[in-house]
N, C-alpha and C positions, 0 to 999 in steps of 0.2 A: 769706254762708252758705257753708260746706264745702261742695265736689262731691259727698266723699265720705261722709258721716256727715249730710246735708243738717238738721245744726243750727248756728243760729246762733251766733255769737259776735263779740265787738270786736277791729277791726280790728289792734290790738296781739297776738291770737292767732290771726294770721292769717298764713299765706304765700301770695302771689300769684306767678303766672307775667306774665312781662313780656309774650310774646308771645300768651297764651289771652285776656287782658284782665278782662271781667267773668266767664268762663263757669272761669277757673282758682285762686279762691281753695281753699284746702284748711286745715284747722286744724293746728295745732300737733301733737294728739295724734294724728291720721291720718297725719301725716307721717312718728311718728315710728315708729306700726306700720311704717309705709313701709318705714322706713329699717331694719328687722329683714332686707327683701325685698332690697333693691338697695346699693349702696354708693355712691349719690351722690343724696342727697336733693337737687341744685341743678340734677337734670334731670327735668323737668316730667314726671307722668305723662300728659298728656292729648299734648301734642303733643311730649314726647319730646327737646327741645331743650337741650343742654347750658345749662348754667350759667344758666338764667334765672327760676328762682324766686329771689325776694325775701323780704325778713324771716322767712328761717330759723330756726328757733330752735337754744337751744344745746345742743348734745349731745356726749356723749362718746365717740369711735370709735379702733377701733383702727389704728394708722397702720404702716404698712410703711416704713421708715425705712432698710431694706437700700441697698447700692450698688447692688443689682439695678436696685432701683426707680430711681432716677435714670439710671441706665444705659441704661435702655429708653426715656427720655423723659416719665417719666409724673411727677407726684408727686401724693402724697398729699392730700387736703383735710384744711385744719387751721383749725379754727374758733379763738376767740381763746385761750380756755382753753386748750386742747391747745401752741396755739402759745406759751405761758408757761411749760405745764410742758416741753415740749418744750427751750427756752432754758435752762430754769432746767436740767435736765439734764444739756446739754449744758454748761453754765457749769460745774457742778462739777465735772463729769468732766475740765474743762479744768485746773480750780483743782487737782485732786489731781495730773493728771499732772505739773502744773510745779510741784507744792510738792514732788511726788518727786524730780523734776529736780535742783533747787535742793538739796534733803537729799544727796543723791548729790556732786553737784557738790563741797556744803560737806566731806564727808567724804574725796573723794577729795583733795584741798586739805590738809585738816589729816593725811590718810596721808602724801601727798607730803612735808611739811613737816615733821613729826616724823619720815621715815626720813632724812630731809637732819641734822638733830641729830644722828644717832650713829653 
């Protein structure tokens, strides 16, 4: 049973807090009202405890990805999704800069090389 919506549902729509036990199940959809309020759905509303709710569900958030944020110690929660698109992102951005690289390179290559001809 949800703390907070106190209906029912199977335990697959369910998040629990590790440390509240029986009295910290909370539903999926209260959560994710939740998560409108706070920016870390994986600290308990009841007793406040980082990181110890269990079977989260999956959502989409927005992630601060600045050098700030690393800089300061903190990083971002990145559920599995995020952490795909996140990668895949970053993969391309990689792919493009070294495919420009490599165009660059080849060009300056065939300049050098043609102003040696004449």
């Amino acid at each position: 049973m949800c703390y907070c919506c106190l209906e029912q549902f199977e335990e697959t729509k369910l998040s629990k807090c590790i440390n509240c036990k029986e009295e910290g199940f909370i539903c999926h959809e209260c959560i994710l009202e939740w998560s409108e309020n706070t920016d870390n759905i994986s600290r308990c509303s009841i007793c406040k405890y980082e990181e110890s709710m269990l079977n989260l569900p999956n959502y989409t958030i927005e992630m601060d990805v600045s050098p700030e944020t690393y800089l300061n110690g903190t990083q971002p929660i990145i559920r599995d999704w995020d952490r795909t698109m996140f990668v895949l992102k970053v993969s391309s951005k990689f792919i493009f800069y070294v495919g420009s690289l490599i165009v660059i390179i080849i060009l300056f290559v065939y300049t050098a090389e043609h102003s040696k001809r004449k």
